[in-house]
C-alpha atoms as one frame of an Amber mdcrd trajectory, in Angstrom:
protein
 -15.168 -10.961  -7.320 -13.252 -10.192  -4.498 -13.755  -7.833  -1.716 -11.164
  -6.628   1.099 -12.068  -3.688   3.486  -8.909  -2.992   5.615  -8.160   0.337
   8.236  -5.096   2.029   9.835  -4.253   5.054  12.122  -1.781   6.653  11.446
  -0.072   9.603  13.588  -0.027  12.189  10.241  -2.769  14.356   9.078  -5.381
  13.674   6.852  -3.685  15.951   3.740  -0.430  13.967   4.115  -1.970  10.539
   4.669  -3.811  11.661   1.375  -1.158  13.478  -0.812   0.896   9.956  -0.401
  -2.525   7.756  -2.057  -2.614  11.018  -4.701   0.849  10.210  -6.398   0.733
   6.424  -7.030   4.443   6.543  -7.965   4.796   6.116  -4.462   2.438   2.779
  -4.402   5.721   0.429  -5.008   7.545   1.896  -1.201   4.903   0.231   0.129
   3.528  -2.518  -1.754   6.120  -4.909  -2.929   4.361  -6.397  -5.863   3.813
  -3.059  -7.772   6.391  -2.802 -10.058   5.440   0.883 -11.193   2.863   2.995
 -11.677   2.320   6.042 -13.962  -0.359   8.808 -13.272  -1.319  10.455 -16.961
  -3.776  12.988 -15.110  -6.503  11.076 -13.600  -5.644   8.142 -15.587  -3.069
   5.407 -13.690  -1.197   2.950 -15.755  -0.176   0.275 -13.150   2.662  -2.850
 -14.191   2.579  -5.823 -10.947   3.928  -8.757 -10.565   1.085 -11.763 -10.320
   0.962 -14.892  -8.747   2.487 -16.599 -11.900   5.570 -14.695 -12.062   4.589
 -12.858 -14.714   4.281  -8.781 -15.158   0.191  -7.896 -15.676  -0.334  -4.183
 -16.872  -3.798  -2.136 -16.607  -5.220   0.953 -16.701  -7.472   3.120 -14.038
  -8.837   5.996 -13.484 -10.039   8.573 -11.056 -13.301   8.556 -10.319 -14.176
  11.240  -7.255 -11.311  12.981  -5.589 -11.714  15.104  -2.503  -8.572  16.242
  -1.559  -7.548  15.263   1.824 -10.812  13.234   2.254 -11.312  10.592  -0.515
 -10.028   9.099  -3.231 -12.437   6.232  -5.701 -10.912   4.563  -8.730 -11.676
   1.929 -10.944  -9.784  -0.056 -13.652 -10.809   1.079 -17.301 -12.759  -1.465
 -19.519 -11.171  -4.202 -21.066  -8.265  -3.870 -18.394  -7.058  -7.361 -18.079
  -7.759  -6.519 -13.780 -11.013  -5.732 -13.155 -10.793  -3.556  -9.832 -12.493
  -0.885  -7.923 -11.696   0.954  -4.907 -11.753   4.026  -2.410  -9.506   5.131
   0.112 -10.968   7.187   2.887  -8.755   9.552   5.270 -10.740  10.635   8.421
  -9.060  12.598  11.212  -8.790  10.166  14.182 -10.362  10.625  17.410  -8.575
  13.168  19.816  -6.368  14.608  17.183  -4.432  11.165  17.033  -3.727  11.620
  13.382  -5.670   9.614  10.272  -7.460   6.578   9.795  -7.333   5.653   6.422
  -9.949   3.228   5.102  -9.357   1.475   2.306 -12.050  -0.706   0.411 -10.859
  -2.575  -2.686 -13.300  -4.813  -5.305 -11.678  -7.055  -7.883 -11.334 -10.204
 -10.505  -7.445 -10.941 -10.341  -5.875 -12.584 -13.533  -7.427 -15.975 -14.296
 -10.885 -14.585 -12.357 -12.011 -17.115  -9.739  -9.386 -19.952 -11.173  -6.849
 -17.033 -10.408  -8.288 -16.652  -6.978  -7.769 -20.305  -6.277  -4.468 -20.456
  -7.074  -3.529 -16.882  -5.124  -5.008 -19.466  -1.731  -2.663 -22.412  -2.774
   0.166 -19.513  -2.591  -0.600 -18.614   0.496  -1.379 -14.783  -1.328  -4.195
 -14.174   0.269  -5.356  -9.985  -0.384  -6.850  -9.437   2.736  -3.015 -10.176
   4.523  -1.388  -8.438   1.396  -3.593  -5.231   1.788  -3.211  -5.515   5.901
   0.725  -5.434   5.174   0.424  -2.957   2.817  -0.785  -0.131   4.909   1.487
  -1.550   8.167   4.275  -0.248   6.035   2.413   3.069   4.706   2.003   4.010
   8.093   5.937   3.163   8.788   7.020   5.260   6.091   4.578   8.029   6.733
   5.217   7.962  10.567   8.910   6.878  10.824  10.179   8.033   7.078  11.262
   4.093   6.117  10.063   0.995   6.236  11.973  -1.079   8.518  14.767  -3.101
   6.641  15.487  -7.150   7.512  17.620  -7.769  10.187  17.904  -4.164  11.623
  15.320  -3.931  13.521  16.847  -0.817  15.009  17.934   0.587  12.158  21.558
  -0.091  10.616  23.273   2.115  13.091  22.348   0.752  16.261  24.513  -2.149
  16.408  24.594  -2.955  19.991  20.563  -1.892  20.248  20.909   0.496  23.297
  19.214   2.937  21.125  21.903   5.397  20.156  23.733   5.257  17.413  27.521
   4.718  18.797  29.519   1.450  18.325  29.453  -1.388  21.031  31.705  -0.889
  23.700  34.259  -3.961  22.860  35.313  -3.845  27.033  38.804  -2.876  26.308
């Protein structure tokens, strides 16, 4: 079994931070290999892409929720991912928004053969969960995820910061 423990701040409040966990149909703006996930009440059915290439499909559920504060799941039994985890939203020091704490368990396809070949692919979870919440807290803090060569932002072509064409000296 696996085990990743990850944190971020993020300058939003707790409620927010946690509203966004709450509705996992948000989970693929931030984390590229979820495909989709459905919430049936406290029951999630999650489709990802794997280290294969293939789509795996499993089922969670809820297993505390305290809105705003904490948030524990774990993958139903016989789920072909076996998988537990919390997320954790405590108000940062000085009012400096949320630090969310996320603590995930798991067996990915294939178990510890699976785990091997996630290393050869360079997919390692601890990374993947790191750049998961880097672009949480962009789309929580900034409304978007940055996209691939605009660092700027698509409008800012000359990168002085507003949002006017480049001067072309004329």
């Amino acid at each position: 079994m696996g085990a990743v423990s990850k944190y971020v701040r993020i300058a939003a409040p707790p409620q927010q931070v946690y509203d966004l966990w709450r509705d996992p149909t948000h989970f693929p703006d931030f984390m590229p290999d979820v495909q989709e996930v459905t919430a049936q009440g406290d029951n999630w059915h999650w489709k990802v892409d794997s280290i294969a290439g293939r789509s795996v499909e499993w089922d969670s559920e809820i297993v505390e929720d305290q809105p705003g504060k904490l948030l524990v799941w774990r993958s139903l039994p016989g789920s072909e991912i076996h998988h537990h985890g919390a997320v954790r939203f405590l108000a940062a020091p000085a009012g400096r928004g949320t630090e969310a704490r996320v603590g995930i368990e798991f067996l990915p396809p294939g178990g510890f053969a699976g785990r091997a070949i996630a290393r050869l692919a360079r997919r390692v979870p601890q990374h993947e969960i790191a750049e998961d919440l880097r672009r949480m807290k962009q789309i929580l803090e900034a409304g978007e995820t940055p996209i691939a060569g605009f660092p700027r932002g698509p409008e800012d072509e000359d990168g002085d910061g507003d949002d006017t064409a480049p001067e072309t000296g004329a």
